[in-house]
Structure formats: structure tokens, C-alpha cells
FIGU-933028 format. One record per residue: residue in one letter; chain; residue number from 1; x, y, z of N, C-alpha, C in turn. Coordinates in Angstrom, 2 decimals, decimal comma. Example, Ala and Ser with C-alpha at 12.3 -4.5 7.8 and 13.67 -1.06 7.14 Angstrom:
REM FIGU-933028
+------+------+-----+---------+---------+---------+---------+---------+---------+---------+---------+---------+
| code | unit | pos |    n_xx |    n_yy |    n_zz |   ca_xx |   ca_yy |   ca_zz |    c_xx |    c_yy |    c_zz |
+------+------+-----+---------+---------+---------+---------+---------+---------+---------+---------+---------+
|    A |    A |   1 |   13,19 |   -5,69 |    7,80 |   12,30 |   -4,50 |    7,80 |   13,20 |   -3,30 |    7,80 |
|    S |    A |   2 |   12,85 |   -2,25 |    7,08 |   13,67 |   -1,06 |    7,14 |   12,90 |    0,03 |    7,87 |
+------+------+-----+---------+---------+---------+---------+---------+---------+---------+---------+---------+
REM end
This chain:
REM FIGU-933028
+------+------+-----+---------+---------+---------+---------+---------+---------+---------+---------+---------+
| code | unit | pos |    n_xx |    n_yy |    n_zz |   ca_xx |   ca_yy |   ca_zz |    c_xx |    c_yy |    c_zz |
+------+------+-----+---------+---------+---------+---------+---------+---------+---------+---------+---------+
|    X |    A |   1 |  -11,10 |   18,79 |   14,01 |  -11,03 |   18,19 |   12,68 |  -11,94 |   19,01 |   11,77 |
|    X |    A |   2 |  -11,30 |   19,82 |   10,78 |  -12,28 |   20,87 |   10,04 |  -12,96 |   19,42 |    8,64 |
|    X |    A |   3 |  -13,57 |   20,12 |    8,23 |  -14,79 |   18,95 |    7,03 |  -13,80 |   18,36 |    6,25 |
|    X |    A |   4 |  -12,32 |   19,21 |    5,82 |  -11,65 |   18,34 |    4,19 |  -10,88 |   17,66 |    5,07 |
|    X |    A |   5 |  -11,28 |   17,27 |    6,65 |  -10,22 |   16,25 |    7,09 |  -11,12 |   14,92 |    6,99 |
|    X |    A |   6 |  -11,96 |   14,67 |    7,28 |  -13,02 |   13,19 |    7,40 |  -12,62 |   12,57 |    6,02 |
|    X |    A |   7 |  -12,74 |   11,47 |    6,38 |  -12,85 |   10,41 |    5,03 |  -14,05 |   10,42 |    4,04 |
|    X |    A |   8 |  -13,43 |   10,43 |    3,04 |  -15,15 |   10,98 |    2,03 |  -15,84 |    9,88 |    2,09 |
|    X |    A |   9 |  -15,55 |    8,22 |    2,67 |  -16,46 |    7,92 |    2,85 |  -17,38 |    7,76 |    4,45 |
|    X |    A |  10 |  -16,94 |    8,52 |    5,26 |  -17,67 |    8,70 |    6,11 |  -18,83 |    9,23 |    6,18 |
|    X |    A |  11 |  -19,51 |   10,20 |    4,70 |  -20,67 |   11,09 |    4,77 |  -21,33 |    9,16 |    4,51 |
|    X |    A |  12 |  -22,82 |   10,04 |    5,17 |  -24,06 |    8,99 |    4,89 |  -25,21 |    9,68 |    4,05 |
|    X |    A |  13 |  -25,91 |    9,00 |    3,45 |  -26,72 |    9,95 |    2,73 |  -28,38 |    9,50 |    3,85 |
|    X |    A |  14 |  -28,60 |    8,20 |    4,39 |  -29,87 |    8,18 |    5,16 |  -29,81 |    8,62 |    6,73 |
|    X |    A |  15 |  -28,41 |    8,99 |    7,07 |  -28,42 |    9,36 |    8,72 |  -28,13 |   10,54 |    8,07 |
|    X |    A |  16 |  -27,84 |   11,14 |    9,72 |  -27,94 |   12,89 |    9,34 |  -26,10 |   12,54 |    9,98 |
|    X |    A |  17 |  -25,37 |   13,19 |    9,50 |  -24,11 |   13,21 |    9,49 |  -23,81 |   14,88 |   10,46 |
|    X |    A |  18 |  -23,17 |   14,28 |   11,81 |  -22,70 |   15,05 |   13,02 |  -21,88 |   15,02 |   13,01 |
|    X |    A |  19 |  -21,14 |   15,74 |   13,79 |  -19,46 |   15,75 |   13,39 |  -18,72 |   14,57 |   14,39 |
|    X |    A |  20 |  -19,31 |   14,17 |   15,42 |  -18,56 |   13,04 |   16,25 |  -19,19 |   11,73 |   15,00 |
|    X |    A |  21 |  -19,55 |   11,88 |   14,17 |  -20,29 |   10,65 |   13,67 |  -19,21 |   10,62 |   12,51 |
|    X |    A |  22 |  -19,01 |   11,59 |   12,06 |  -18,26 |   11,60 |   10,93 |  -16,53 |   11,51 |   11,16 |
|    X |    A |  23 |  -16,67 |   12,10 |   12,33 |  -14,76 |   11,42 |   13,12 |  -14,94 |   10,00 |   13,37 |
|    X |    A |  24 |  -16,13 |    9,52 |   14,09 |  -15,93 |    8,10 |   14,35 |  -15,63 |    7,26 |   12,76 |
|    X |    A |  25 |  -16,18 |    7,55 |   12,02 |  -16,79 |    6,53 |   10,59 |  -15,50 |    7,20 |   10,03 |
|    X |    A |  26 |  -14,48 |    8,25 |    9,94 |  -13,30 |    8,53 |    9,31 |  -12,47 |    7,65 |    9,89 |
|    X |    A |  27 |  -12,26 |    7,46 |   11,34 |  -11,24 |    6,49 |   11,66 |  -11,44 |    5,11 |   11,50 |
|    X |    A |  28 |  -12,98 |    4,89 |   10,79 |  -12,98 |    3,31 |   11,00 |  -12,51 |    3,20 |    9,42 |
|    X |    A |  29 |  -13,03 |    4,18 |    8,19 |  -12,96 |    4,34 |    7,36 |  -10,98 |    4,21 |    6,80 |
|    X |    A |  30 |  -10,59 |    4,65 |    7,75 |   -9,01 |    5,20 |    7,26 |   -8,23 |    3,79 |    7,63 |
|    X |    A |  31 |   -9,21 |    2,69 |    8,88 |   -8,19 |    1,86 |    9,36 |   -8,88 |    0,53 |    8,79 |
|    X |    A |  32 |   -9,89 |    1,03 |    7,83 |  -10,44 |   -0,24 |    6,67 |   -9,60 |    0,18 |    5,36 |
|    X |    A |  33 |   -8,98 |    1,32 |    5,06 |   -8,29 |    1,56 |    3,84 |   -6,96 |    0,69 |    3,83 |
|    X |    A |  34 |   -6,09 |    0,46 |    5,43 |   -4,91 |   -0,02 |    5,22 |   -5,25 |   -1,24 |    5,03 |
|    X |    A |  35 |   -5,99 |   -2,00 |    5,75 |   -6,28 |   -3,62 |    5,52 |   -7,83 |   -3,79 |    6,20 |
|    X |    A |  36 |   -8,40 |   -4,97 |    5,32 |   -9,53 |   -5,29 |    6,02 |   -9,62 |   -5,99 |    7,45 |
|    X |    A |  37 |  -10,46 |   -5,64 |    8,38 |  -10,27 |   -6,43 |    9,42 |  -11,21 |   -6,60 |   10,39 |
|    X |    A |  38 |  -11,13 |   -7,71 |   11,65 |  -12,20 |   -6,91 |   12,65 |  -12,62 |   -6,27 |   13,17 |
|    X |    A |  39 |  -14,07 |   -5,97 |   13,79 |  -14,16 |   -4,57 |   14,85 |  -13,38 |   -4,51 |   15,71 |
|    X |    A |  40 |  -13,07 |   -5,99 |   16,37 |  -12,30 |   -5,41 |   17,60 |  -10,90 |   -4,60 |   17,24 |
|    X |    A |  41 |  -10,50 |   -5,43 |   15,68 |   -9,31 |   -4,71 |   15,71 |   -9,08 |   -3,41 |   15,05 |
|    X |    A |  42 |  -10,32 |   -2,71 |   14,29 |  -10,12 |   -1,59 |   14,20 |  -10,68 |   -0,78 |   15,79 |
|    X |    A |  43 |  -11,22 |   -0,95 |   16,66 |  -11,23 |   -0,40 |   18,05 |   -9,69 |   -0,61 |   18,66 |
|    X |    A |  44 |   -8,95 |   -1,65 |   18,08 |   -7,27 |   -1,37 |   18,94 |   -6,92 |   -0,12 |   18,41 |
|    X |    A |  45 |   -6,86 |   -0,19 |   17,03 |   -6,40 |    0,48 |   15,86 |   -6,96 |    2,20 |   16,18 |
|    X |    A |  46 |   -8,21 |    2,37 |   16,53 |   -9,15 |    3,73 |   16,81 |   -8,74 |    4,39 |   17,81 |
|    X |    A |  47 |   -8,66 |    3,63 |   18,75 |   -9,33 |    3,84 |   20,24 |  -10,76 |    4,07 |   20,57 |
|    X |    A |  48 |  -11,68 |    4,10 |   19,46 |  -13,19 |    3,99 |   19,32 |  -13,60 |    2,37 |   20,27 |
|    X |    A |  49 |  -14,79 |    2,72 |   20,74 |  -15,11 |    1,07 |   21,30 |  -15,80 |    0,38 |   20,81 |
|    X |    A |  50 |  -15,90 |   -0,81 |   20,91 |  -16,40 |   -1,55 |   20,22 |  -17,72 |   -1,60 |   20,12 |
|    X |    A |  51 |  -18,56 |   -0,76 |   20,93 |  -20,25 |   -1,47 |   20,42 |  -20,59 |    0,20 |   19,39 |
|    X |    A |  52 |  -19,40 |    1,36 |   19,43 |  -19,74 |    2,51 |   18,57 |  -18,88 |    1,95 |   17,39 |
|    X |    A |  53 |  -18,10 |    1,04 |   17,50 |  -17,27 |    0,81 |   15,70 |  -18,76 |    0,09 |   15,32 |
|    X |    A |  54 |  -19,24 |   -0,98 |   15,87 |  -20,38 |   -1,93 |   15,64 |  -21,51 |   -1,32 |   14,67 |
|    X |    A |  55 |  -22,14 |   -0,10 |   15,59 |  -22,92 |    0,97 |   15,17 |  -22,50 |    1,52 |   14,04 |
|    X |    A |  56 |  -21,86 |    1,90 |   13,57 |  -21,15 |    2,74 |   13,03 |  -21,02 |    1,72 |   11,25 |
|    X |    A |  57 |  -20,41 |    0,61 |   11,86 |  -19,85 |   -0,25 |   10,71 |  -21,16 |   -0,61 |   10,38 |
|    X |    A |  58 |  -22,89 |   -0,81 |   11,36 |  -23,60 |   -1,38 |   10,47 |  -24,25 |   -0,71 |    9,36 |
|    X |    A |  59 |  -23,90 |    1,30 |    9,82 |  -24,51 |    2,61 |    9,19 |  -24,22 |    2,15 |    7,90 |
|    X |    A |  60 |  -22,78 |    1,76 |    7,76 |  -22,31 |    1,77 |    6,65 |  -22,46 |    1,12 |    5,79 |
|    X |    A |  61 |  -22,70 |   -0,37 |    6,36 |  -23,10 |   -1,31 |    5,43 |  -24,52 |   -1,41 |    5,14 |
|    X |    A |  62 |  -25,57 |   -0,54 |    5,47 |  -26,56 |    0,29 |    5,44 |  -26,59 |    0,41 |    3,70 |
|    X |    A |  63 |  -25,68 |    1,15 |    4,00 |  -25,49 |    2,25 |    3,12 |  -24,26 |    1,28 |    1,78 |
|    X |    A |  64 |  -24,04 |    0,35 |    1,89 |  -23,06 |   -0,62 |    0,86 |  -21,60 |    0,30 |    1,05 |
|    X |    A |  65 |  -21,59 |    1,04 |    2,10 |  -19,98 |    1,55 |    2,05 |  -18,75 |    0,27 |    2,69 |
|    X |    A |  66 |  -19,32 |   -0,61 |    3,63 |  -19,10 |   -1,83 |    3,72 |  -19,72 |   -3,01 |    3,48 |
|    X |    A |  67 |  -18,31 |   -3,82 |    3,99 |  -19,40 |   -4,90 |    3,24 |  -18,55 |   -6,11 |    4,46 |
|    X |    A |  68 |  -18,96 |   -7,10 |    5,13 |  -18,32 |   -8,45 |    5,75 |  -18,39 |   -9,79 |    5,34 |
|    X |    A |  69 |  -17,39 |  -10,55 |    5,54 |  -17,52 |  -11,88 |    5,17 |  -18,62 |  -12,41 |    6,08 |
|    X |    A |  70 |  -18,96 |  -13,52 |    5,73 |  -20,05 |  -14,28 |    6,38 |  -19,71 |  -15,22 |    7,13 |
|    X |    A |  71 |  -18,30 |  -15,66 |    7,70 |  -17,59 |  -16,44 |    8,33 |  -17,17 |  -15,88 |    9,70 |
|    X |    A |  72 |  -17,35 |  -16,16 |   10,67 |  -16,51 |  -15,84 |   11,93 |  -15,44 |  -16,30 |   12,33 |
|    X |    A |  73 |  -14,11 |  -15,02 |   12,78 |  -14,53 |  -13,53 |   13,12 |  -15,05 |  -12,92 |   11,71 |
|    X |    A |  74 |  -15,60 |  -11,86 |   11,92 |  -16,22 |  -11,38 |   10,48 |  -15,18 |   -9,77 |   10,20 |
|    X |    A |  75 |  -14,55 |  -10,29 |    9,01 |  -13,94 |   -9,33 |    8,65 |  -14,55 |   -8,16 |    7,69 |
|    X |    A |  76 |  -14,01 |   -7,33 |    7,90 |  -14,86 |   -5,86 |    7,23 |  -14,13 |   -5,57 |    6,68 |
|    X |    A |  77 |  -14,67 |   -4,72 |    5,47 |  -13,69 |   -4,08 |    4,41 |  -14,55 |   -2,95 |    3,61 |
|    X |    A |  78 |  -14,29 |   -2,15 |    3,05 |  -15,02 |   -0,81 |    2,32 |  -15,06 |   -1,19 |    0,81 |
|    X |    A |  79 |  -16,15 |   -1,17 |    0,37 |  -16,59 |   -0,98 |   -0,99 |  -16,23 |   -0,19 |   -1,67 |
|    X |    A |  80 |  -16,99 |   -0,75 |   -2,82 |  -16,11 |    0,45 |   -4,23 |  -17,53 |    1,55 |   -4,15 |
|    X |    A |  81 |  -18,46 |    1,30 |   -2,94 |  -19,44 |    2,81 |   -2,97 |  -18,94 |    3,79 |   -2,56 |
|    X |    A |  82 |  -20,08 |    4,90 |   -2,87 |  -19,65 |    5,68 |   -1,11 |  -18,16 |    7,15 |   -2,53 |
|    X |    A |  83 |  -18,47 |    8,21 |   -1,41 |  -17,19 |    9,10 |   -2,09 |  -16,25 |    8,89 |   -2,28 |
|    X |    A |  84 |  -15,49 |    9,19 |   -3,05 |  -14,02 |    8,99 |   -3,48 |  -13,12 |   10,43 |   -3,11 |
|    X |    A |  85 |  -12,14 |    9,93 |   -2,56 |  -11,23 |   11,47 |   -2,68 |  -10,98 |   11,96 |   -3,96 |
|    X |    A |  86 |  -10,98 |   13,14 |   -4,61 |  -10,48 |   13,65 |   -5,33 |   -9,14 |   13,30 |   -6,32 |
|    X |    A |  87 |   -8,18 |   12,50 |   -6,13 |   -6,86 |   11,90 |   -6,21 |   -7,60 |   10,76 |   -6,70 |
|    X |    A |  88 |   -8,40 |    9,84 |   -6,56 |   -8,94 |    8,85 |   -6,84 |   -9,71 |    8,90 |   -8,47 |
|    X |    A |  89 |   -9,90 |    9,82 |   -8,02 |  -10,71 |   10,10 |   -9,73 |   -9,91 |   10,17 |  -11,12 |
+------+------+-----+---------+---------+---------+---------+---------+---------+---------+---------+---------+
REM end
């Protein structure tokens, strides 16, 4: 996966951004763009597992690139932070 493939919001600005970090957070990123949902079900959706979507999803909401309801199951969804593709602008 060369760099203009990751999801622009996969960069982080307080972790140091690796390239397995930035494939993991693109696929959670790409399968929070079609619909919001749970970890487990973006790990069906990934094939990522569930305690690295976990990790991953809390980087983000770290960072306000997500955000979850406060109800269980807790659904996730991506903010209006965080990069935008190019097309978006």
C-alpha cells in the first residue's frame, strides 16, 4: 500500500504514524465512511481483530477523528476532524 493509498484520516498528529498503523486506521477509517458501526463489526468488515480495531479506534478518538455513542453496543463513527481527501474540499 504506497502513502496516496491510506485514508487521510488515518495520519495522527500525537502517535508516530507506521505504516501497519496507518493500514490498520485506513481500513477502520474506510469501513466507518460506509456506515457507522461496531468494533466487532468493523473487525468482520477488516479482518483486523478486535482488541487492534479497539486500540486503534481509541488513537482516534484521542485525536476527535472519532467519536461513540454512549449507549451499548457503542457505535463509532468519524468526525468532521482529521484530513480530508482532496475531492472533499
Amino acid at each position: 500500500m504506497s502513502k496516496g493509498h491510506y485514508h487521510p484520516k488515518a495520519f495522527l498528529l500525537k502517535t508516530k504514524n507506521v505504516k501497519q498503523g496507518l493500514v490498520t486506521r485506513t481500513k477502520i477509517a474506510s469501513a466507518l465512511d460506509e456506515i457507522p458501526c461496531t468494533a466487532g463489526k468493523i473487525g468482520g468488515k477488516t479482518g483486523v481483530s478486535y482488541s487492534s480495531i479497539i486500540h486503534h479506534l481509541n488513537l482516534m478518538k484521542n485525536e476527535h477523528i472519532v467519536k461513540r455513542n454512549n449507549n451499548k453496543p457503542y457505535i463509532w463513527e468519524l468526525t468532521g476532524a482529521g484530513q480530508k481527501r482532496l475531492a472533499e474540499i
